[in-house]
C-alpha positions, 0 to 999 in steps of 0.5 A: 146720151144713150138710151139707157142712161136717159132711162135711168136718169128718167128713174131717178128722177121718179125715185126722188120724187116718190121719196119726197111725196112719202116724206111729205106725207110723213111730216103730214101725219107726225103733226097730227100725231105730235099735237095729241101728244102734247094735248094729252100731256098739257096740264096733266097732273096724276092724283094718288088718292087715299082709297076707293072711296076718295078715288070716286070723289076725285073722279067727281073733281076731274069731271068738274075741272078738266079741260083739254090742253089746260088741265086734266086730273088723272086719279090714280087709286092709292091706300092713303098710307105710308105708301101714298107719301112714298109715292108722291116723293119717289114714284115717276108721274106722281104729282099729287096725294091724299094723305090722312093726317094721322099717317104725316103724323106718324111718319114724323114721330118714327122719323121715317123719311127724316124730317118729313115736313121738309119735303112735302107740302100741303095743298088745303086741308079737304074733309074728314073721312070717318071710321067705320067699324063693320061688325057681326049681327051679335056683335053689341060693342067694340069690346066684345071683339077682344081676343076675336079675329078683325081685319086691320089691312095690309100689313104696313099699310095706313089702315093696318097703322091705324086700326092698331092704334084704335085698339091698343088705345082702348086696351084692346087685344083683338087677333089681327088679320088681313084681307082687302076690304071687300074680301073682309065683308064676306068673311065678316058677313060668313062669321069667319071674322068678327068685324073689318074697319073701312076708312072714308067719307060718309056716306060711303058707297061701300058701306051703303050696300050693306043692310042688316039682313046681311047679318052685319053692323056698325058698331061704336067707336068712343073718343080715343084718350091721349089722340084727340088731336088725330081723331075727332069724335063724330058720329052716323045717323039713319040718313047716312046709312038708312039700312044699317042704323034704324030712325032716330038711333046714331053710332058714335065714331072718329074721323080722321082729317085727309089732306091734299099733299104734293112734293116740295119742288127745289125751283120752277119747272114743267111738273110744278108748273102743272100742279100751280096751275091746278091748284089755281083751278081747283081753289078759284073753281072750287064751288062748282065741285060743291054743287049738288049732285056730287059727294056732300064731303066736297062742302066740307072744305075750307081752303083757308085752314092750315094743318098745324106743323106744316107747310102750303105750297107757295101758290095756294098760300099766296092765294088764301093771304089775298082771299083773307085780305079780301074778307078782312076789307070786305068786313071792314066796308060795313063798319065804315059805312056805320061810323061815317054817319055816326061820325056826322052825328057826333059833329052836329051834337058837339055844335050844339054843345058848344053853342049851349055851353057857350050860351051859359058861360057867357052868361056867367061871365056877363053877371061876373064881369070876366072873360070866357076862357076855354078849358080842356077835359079830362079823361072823366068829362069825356066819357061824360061827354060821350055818354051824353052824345048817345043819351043826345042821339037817342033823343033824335030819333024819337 
């Protein structure tokens, strides 16, 4: 062999090995990189919420219960409209959404996805947020605003909807206009407009920054006729918002009920596996998320109430059947616990009526010469009897 093609085999030989350490180093450094992507993946599920406000709340959530590689909430900030539903049945990535009761309702009435209720789920039933009517300083009442500018929204968003039906309920012809809500308080506030609804739950962070000097305030808002099973009547006091509603004064006003809605999964796979293992952590934790520090609208929750003319997804609907049964037994075990002594002392009191009434028959039977024959009560004689079982049982514990 020449030289040269020892050299170049030599080469070779170099080549292969400086391949194999970069391949090596390669592999090194993809598993690294491939264990992050599944960590941030593992338990991910993506929550629309329904506004500013509840996207604070689920902030709180997310702090409360998220644990890398088992479960983590991402929030993700939505209008709590027509727009969330639309998003949890067709937007990629979405899983969750907080959904106002009165726009499920809505959608089904105007059959806009045809029927609705087949195709979403319901999680639980979390709190109400309520309405407030943000209004000029010379504004006094609701009515004052007919025929002056309001902001309702973005048109076709839940707020717009909303607003209008609160107005065309009361019979009141407001000019509709439409500005983010932040815009809308500066307009309001500069006397552009004459007042904005904002939707969520009190206090509200948003609202809570305003004071009277801003030339600013809330004004009522009365139960609406023909909508009570949307809207329940509520109302704000000083220590919601101490800067807005003097001591000892309250603003009526109507709330609306927010749900925790998922789309409905045709069988078992990764992303419904994701959202069962939330909802197991969400309802099993739920207590830690109601301590103090966090939003007081968290303790609202009652995981066992349902949302009339629609459907729990399967793994929370298992868990409030066992969580009742649970509390059915647990009522139970007192009742027990008082009837078997009571039991026992009916049993002593039949003994010793038995014994006297015998005692006597026998008696009689002796002065008549005949034989003692036991006899059946009726209906009568034993509510007589039991009657005088309770009269015997408090002569015992005299």
């Amino acid at each position: 062999m020449t030289i040269k093609a020892t050299k170049l085999r030599q080469l070779g030989g170099l080549v292969g090995i400086v391949v194999a350490l970069m391949w090596s180093v390669t592999t090194v450094q993809a598993q690294p990189a491939e264990q992050l992507r599944r960590d941030a993946n593992a338990g991910t599920v993506r929550v629309l919420a329904a506004g500013v406000d509840t996207a604070h709340m689920l902030h709180e959530l997310a702090a409360t219960l998220n644990k890398t590689g088992s479960l983590r909430i991402l929030p993700i900030l939505g209008d709590g409209g027509v727009q969330n539903v639309n998003d949890i049945l067709y937007l990629r990535g979405i899983d969750m959404g907080l959904v106002r009761f009165d726009m499920l309702d809505l959608m089904r009435a105007q059959n806009t996805y045809g029927s609705i209720e087949k195709r979403i789920r319901y999680v639980a039933k979390l709190f109400d947020e309520e309405i407030h009517l943000i209004a000029r300083g010379s504004i006094e009442s609701i009515r004052q605003l007919a025929g002056r500018r309001v902001n309702y929204g973005d048109p076709g968003s839940g707020t717009f909807e909303r607003t209008d039906r609160i107005f065309r309920s009361l019979g009141i012809a407001a000019v509709p206009v439409s500005y983010s809500t932040s815009q809308a308080i500066e307009k309001v506030r500069s006397g552009e407009i004459a007042a904005t609804v904002h939707v969520g739950p009190k206090p509200s962070p948003l609202v809570r920054q305003l004071d009277s000097t801003d030339g600013v305030k809330l004004l009522s808002i009365p139960s609406l006729p023909g909508l009570e099973k949307l809207y329940k009547p509520t109302s704000f006091g000083h220590t919601d918002y101490p800067d807005l509603i003097p001591q000892g004064e309250t603003r009526d006003t109507i709330s609306v009920e927010t749900i925790l809605t998922v789309y409905r999964w045709e069988k078992p796979n990764e992303r419904s596996e994701k959202v069962d293992a939330f909802v197991q952590t969400f309802f099993d934790r739920l207590g830690e998320v109601q301590e103090p520090g966090r939003h007081p609208k968290w303790r609202e929750i009652a995981l066992v109430s349902d949302v009339p003319g629609w459907r729990r997804i399967k793994v929370a609907e298992a868990w409030v059947k066992t969580r009742v049964a649970n509390q059915s037994i647990q009522k139970e075990q007192p009742t027990a616990a008082v009837a078997k002594p009571l039991t026992r002392q009916f049993e002593a009191f039949m003994s010793y009526l038995r014994q006297t009434q015998l005692a006597e028959a026998q008696r009689q039977a002796n002065a008549q010469n005949t034989t003692v024959r036991p006899t059946s009560g009726s209906d009568k004689q034993l509510e007589d009897l039991f009657t005088n079982f309770l009269r015997w049982r408090d002569e015992q514990t005299r």
